[in-house]
N, C-alpha and C positions, 0 to 999 in steps of 0.2 A: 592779484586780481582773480575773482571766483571765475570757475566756469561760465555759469548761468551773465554773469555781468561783460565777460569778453563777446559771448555770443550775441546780448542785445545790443554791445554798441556795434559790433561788427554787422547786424542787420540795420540799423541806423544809418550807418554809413552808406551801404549799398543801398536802401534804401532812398535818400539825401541826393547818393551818385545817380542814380536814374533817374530822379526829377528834375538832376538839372540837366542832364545827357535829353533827357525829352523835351525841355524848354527851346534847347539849344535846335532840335530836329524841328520843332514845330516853326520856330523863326525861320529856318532853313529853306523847311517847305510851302509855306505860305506867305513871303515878302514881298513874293510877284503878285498874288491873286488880291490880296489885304490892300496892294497899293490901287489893283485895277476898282475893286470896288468898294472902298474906303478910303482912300487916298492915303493911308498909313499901312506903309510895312509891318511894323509891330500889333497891329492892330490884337489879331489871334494872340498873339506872344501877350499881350495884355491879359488877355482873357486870361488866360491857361495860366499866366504866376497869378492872378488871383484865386483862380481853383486852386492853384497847389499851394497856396500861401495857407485857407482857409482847410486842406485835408491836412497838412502839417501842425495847425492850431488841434485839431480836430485825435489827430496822432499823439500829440504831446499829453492832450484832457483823457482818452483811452489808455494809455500807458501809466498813468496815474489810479483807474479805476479798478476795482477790486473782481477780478474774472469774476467770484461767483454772483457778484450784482447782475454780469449775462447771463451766466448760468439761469436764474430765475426770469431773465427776460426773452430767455428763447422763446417761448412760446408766441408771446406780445407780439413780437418781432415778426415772427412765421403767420400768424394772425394778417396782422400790416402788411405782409407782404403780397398775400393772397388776396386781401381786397384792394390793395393799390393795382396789382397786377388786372383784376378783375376791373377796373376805373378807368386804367388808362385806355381800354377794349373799347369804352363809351365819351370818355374826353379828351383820350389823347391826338396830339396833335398829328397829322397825317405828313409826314415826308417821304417821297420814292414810293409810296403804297405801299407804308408801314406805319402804324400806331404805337411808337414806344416808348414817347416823351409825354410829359404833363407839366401844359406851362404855368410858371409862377412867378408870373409880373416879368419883374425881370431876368429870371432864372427860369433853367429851364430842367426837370426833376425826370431820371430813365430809373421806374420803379424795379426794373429787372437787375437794377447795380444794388438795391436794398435786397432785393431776392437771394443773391448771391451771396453777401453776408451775412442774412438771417440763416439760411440753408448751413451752411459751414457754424454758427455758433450753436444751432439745434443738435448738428449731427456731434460736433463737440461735445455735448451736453450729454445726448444721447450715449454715446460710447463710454463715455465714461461710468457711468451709472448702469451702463448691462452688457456682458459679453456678447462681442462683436459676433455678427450674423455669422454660421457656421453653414446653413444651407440654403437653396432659393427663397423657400418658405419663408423663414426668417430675414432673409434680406431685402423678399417684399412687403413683410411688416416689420415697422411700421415705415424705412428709408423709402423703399423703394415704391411704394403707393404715395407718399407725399412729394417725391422725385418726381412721380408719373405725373402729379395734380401740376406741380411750377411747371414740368415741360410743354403738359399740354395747352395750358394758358399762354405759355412763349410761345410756343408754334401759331398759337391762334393772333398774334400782332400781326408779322410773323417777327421770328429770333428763335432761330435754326442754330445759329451760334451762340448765342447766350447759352439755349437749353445744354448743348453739346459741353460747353463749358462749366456747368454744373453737374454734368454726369460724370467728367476726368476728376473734379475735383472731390465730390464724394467717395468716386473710385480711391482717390488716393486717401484719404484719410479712414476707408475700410480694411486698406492693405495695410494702413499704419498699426491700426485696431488691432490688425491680427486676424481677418476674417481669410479663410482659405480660398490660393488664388484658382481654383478649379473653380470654386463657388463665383468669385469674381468676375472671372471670366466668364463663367455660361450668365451673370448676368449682365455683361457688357455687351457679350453678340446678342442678346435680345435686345438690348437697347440701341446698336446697332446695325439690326433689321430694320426698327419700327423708324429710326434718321434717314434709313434708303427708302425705304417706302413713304415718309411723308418729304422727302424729296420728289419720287418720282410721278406721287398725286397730287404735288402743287405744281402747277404751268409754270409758275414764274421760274422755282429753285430750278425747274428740268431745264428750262433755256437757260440759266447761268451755269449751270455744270457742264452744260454741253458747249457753253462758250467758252468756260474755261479750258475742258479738253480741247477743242480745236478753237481757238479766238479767231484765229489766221480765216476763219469759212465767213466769217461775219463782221471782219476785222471797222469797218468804218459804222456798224452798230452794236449788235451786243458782245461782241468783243474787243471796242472800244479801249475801253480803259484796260484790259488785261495786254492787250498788245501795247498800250504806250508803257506799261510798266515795262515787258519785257525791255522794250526799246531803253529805256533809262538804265535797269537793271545791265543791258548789253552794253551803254556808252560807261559807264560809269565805273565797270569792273567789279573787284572784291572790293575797294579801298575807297570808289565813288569816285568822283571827278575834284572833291573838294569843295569844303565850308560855302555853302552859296553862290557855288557854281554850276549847278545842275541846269539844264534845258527844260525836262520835260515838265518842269514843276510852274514855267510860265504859259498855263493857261493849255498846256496840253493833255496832261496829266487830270482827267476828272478826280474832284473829291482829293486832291492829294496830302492834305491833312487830315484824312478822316482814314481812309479806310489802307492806304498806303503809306 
């Protein structure tokens, strides 16, 4: 067996292994909540193997496709991404006093998950076709001004975590590149400065960071949900308590198939 061919099944597998290691957590942690207001356990566990039924279909028709067909569609893609992004600021649906979903009948579309891919197959693209940024200059054109255009549209839903998650991940395919990591890093702590400061000039991110440092000062509100994690985190150990057994997952536990 070739190299190239032991590597893709070998990500296949782990791949396969964590979809279903996640099916299995989401039944886990939603059996209590799905019965209280759905009257089915399974209910989320339904959802979720149709998503994963539908990106595994999706995995299968990609893996088939000829990289450079993306190649030529990066652009399209970054295009799309920028005005879906720009859309949902005007149509997307408002949950928690965040706009990052756009509904579609019965689906429900977070334009910031197409961002993430378009980002990663441009910068693919990009690198390959021209030596990797060597000084700031260069790695804020043309990465690092199109980086600034998606984060600042993410900040503006808000998705503080999204943007941050495309700045690690560019990061790492610059270092793969070959771009120097002095260069990298002065333009990381510029990127974040500008995360602590649009933390500390948004009201809401300042009260959640400052709940997550002390939860215990505001434990019965905005510390809520960080102290019943601990609380779970503490009964449960390293090992947990065991396959759908946990406590805090019935109805104590805010969001505990989402964000937990």
């Amino acid at each position: 067996m070739k190299r190239g061919q032991l590597e893709a099944r070998v990500l296949t597998l782990v791949t396969l292994g964590l979809v279903a290691f996640g099916l299995v957590m989401v039944y886990s942690a939603t059996s209590a909540s799905a019965t209280l207001a759905n009257g089915d356990p399974a209910y989320f566990l339904k959802r979720q193997a149709g998503y994963a039924l539908l990106g595994l279909v999706l995995m299968v028709a990609a893996s088939r496709l000829d990289y450079r067909v993306l190649r030529r569609l990066a652009p399209a893609l970054v295009v799309t991404s920028l005005l879906l992004l720009l859309a949902v600021l005007v149509l997307g649906q408002a949950v928690n006093g965040a706009r990052r979903w756009i509904n579609l009948g019965p689906l429900v579309f977070q334009p910031s998950e197409l961002a993430k891919l378009a980002l990663a197959v441009w910068a693919a693209s990009y690198l390959t076709r021209r030596r990797p940024p060597q000084t700031l200059k260069q790695l804020w054109r043309p990465i690092g001004l199109l980086a600034t255009v998606f984060c600042v549209l993410l900040l503006a839903e808000p998705d503080l975590g999204t943007a941050i998650t495309i700045l690690l991940m560019l990061a790492g395919m610059l270092l793969v590149a070959g771009t120097p990591t002095r260069t990298l890093g002065a333009g990381l702590s510029i990127a974040g400065v500008a995360s602590l400061l649009a933390v500390w000039f948004e009201p809401y991110r300042r009260a959640r960071l400052f709940s997550f440092i002390n939860p215990w000062h505001d434990a019965q509100g905005a510390g809520y949900q960080t102290v019943q994690a601990i609380i779970g985190l503490g009964s449960g150990g390293v090992f947990g308590r065991g396959l759908g057994q946990s406590i805090e997952k019935a109805n104590f536990l805010p969001e505990a198939h989402t964000d937990m």
